[in-house]
PLY file of the C-alpha trace (Angstrom):
ply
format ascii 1.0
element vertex 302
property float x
property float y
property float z
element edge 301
property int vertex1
property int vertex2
end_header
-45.62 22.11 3.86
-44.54 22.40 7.46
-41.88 24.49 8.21
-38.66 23.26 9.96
-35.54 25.02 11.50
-32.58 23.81 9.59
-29.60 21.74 10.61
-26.54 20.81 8.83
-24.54 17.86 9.48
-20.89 18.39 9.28
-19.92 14.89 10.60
-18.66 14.08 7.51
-16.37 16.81 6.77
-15.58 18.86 9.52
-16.03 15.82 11.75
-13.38 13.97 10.48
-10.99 16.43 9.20
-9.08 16.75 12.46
-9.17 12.78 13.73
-6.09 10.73 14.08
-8.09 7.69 12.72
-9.25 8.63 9.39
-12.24 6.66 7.94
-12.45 4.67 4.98
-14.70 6.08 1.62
-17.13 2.98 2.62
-17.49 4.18 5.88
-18.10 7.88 5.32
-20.78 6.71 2.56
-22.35 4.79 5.67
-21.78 8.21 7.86
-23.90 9.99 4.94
-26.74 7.20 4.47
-27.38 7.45 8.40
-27.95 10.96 8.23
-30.04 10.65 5.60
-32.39 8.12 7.57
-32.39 10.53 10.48
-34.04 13.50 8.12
-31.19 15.68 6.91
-31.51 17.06 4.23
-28.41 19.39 3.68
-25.31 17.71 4.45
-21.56 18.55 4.51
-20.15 15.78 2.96
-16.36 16.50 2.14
-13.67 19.19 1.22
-11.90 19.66 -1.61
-8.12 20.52 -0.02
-4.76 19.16 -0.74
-4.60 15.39 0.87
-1.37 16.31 1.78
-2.16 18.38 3.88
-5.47 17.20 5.27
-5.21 14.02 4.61
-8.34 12.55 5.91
-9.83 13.99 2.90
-8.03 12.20 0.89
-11.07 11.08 -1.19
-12.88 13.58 -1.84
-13.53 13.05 -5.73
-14.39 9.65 -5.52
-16.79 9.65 -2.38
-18.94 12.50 -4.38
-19.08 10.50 -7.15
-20.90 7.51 -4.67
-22.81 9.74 -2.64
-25.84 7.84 -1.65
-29.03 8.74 -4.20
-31.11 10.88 -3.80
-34.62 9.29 -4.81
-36.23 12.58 -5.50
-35.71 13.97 -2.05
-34.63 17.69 -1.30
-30.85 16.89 -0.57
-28.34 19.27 -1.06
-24.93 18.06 -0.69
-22.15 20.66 0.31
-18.63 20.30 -0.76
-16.56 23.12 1.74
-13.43 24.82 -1.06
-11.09 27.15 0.28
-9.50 28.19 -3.34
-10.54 28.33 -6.95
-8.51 25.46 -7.71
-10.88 23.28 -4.42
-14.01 25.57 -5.92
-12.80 24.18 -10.19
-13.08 20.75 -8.16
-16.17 21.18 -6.46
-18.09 22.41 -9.80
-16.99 19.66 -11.53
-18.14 17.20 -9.26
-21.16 17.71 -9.68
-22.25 18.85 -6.00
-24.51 21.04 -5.59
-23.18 23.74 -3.22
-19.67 24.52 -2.74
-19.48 26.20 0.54
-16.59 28.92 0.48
-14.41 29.14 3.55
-13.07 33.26 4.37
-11.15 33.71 7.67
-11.62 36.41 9.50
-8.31 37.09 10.14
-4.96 36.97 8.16
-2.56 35.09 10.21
-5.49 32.10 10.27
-6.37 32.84 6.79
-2.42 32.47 5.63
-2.47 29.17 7.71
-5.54 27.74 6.45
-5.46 28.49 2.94
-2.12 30.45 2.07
-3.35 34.19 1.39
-4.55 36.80 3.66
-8.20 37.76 3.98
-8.45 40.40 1.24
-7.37 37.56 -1.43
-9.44 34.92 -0.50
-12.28 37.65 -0.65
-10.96 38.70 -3.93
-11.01 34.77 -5.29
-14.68 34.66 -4.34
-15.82 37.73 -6.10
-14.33 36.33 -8.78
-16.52 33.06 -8.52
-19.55 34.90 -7.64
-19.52 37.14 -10.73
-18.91 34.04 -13.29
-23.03 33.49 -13.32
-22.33 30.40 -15.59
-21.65 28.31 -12.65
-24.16 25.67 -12.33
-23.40 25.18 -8.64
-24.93 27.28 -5.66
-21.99 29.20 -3.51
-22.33 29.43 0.39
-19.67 31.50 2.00
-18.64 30.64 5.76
-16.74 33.55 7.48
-14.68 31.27 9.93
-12.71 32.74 13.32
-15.95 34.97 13.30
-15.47 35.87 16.86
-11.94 35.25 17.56
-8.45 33.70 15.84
-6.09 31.86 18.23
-3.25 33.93 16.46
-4.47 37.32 16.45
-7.06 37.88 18.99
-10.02 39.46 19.02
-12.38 39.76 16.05
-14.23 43.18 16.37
-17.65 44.08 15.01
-16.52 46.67 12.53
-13.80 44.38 11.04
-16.26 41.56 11.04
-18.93 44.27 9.46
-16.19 45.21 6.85
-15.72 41.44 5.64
-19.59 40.94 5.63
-20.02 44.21 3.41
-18.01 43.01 0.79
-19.68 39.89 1.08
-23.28 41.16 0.26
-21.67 43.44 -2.56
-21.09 40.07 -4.23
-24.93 39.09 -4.72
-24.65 36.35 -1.73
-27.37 36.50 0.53
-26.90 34.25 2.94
-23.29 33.96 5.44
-22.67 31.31 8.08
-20.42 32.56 11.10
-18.06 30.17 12.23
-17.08 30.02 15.96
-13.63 28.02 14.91
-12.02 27.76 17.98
-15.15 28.04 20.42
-14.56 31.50 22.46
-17.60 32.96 21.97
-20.79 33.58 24.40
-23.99 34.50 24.09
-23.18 38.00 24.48
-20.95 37.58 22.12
-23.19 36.02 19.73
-25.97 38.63 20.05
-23.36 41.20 20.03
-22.51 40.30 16.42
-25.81 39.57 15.06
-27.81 42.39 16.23
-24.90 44.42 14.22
-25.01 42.70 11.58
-28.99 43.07 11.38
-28.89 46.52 11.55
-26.62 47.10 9.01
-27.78 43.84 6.33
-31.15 43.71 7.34
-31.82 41.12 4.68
-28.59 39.09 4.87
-29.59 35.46 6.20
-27.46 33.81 8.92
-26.42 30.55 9.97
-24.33 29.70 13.04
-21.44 26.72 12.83
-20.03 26.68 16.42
-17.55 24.52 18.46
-17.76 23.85 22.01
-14.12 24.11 22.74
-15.02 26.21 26.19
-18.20 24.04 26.66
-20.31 27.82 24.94
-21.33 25.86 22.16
-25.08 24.98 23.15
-25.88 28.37 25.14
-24.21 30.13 21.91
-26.93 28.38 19.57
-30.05 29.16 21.69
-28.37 33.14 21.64
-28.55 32.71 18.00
-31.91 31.38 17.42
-33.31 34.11 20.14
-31.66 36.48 17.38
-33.62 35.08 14.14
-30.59 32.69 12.52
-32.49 30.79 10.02
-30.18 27.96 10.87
-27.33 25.59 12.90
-24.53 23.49 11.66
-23.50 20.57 14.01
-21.87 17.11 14.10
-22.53 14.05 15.53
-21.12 13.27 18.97
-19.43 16.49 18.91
-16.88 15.06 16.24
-14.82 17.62 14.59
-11.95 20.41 14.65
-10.14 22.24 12.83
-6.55 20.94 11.77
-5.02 24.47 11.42
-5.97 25.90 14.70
-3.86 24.78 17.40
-5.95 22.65 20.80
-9.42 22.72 18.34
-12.02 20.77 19.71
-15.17 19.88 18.13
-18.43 20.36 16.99
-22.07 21.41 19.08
-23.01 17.62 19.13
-26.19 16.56 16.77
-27.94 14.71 19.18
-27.21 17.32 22.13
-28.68 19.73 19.70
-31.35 18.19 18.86
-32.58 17.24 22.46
-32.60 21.00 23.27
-34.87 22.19 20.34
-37.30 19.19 20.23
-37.82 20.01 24.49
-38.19 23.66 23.30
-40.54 23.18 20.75
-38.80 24.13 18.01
-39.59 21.91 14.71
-36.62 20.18 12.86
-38.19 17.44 10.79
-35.48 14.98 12.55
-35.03 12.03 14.53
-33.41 12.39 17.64
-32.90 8.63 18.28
-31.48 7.75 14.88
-28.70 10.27 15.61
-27.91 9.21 19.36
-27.15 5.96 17.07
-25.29 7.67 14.58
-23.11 9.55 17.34
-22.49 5.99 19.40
-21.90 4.44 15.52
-19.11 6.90 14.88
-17.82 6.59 18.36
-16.77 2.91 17.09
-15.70 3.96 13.83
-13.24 6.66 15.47
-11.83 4.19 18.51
-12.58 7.04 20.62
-15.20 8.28 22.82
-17.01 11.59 21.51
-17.77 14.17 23.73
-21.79 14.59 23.25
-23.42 13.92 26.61
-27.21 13.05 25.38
-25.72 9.87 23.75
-24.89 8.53 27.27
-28.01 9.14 29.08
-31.72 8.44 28.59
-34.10 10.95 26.64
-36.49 12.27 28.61
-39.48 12.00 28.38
-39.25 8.33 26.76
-38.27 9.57 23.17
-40.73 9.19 20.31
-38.25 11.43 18.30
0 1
1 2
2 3
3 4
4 5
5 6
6 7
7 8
8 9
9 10
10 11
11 12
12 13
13 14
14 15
15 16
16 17
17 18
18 19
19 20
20 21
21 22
22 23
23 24
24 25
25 26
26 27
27 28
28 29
29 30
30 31
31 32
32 33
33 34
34 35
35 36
36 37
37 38
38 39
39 40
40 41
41 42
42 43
43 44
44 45
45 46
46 47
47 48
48 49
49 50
50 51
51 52
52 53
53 54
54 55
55 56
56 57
57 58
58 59
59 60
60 61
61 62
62 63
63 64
64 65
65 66
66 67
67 68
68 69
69 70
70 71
71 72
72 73
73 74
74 75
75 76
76 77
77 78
78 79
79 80
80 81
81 82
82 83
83 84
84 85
85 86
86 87
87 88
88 89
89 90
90 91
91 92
92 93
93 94
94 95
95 96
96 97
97 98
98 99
99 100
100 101
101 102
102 103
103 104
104 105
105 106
106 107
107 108
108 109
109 110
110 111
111 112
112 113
113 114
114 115
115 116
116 117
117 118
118 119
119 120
120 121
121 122
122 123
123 124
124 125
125 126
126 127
127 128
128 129
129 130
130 131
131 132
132 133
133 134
134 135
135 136
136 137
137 138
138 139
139 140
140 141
141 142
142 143
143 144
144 145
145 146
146 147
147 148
148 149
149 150
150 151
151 152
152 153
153 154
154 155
155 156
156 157
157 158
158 159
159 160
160 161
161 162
162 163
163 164
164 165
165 166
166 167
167 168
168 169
169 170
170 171
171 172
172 173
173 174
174 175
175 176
176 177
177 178
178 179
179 180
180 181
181 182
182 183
183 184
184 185
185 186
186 187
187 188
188 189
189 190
190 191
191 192
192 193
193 194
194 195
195 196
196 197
197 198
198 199
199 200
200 201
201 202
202 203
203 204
204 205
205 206
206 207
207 208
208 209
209 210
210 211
211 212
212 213
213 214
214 215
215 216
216 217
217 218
218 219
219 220
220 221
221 222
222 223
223 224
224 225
225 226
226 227
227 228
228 229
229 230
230 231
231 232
232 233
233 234
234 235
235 236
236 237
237 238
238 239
239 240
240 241
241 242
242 243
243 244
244 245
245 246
246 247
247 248
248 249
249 250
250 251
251 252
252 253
253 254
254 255
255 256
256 257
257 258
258 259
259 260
260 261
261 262
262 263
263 264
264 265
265 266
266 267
267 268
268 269
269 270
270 271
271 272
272 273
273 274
274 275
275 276
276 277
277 278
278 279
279 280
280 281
281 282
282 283
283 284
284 285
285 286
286 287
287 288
288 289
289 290
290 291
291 292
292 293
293 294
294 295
295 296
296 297
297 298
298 299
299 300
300 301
């Protein structure tokens, strides 16, 4: 079987959790389906938070429970928790990864999910070492590489977070660029740190263009052996506890750069410039992605 670089669509979730307009279950099932059709596999599909105070996920139990079937393909469907009572939720929805959010830094943590760093970390140990779960736990490390409250994120501290991390059994950590200040120097920075000290430790990238870094900042990563991307259609997304948060590396944009480089997804580049103009309409606004308003070149047989 061939082998393809891996992209997660976060449309759903972290592409609408930060939008004035907030879509109906119907039209988030619709949002799923057409990533489906365009190859992807692993998809971020909701989170399980309080709908008062993100209330465009207001639906989060019942949109699982009509998540489009699978019809024996390899789809994994990611539910993003940010406590045990959102990671109780996840596991008895039935999804099958719950994708655990730590912040890198405690003002941003206290924000986001109402306890510093060390007891968020503390809440997933305690979910990691319960091996009755019958759900697969991803852990995203979010403000990897800076917090709009406190500043800087420096390699040790972000070290120190990872090591307890990999203490846990977890294998595998996604570094989120929340707030889009990183560059590729910072990127490569970070990983070749990490690599050194978790040689073994798998990493994925979720980034946000805020600062327009967002594209240069994935091609860092892949030059620095990430085993995968996260991204959203048309650039959709934000975060609604970090103040001026912009979106999401667009999908399509994305994808455009690694087909023209050569690198192997396993997905179609046209069905997602559709997707990215179809949420455009959903959201009444325009989405920042710039490949949706152009041509492909050459003409696309993606």
């Amino acid at each position: 079987m061939e082998e393809y670089f891996e992209i997660v669509e976060v449309s759903p979730r972290d592409g609408l959790q930060n939008e004035k307009k907030i879509l109906a279950t119907n039209q988030k099932i619709e949002l799923i389906t057409r990533a489906i059709e365009a190859g992807f596999t692993r998809i971020e599909v909701t989170s399980f938070v309080n709908p008062k105070r993100v209330p465009q996920m207001f639906d989060a139990d019942k949109l699982v429970q009509n998540l489009p079937k699978k019809n024996g393909k390899d789809i994994k469907y990611i539910g993003l928790v940010l406590n045990e009572r959102g990671f109780t939720r996840a596991l008895e929805s039935g999804l099958d990864v719950a994708n655990y959010a730590i912040v890198a830094s405690d003002t941003f943590s206290i924000k986001n999910q109402g306890a510093p760093t060390s007891e968020n970390l503390e809440t997933l140990r305690k979910i990691c070492s319960d091996s009755s779960k019958k759900i697969k736990i991803a852990v995203t490390i979010a403000a990897s590489f800076g917090c709009p409250f406190d500043g800087e994120i420096s390699v040790s501290h972000l070290l120190s977070i990872i090591n307890k991390i990999a203490k846990m059994g977890l294998t595998e950590v996604c570094l989120a660029d929340t707030i889009g200040v990183a560059t590729p120097k910072d990127i490569k920075t970070k990983l070749r740190a990490i690599k050194e000290s978790f040689p073994c430790l798998n990493i994925k990238l979720h980034l946000h263009n805020t600062r327009n870094t967002g594209i240069a900042n994935a091609w860092a990563g892949i030059e620095q052996g990430i085993i995968g991307l996260e991204s959203s259609f048309g650039g959709s997304g934000g975060c609604p506890f970090a103040p001026k948060a912009t979106g999401n590396i667009p999908t399509e944009d994305l994808l455009y750069m690694l087909n023209r480089s050569g690198i192997k997804t396993g997905l179609s580049l046209s069905k997602s410039i559709e997707t990215a103009n179809w949420l455009e309409k959903q959201l009444e606004r325009n989405l920042p992605g710039l490949v949706k308003e152009t041509d492909v070149f050459p003409p696309s047989k993606y």
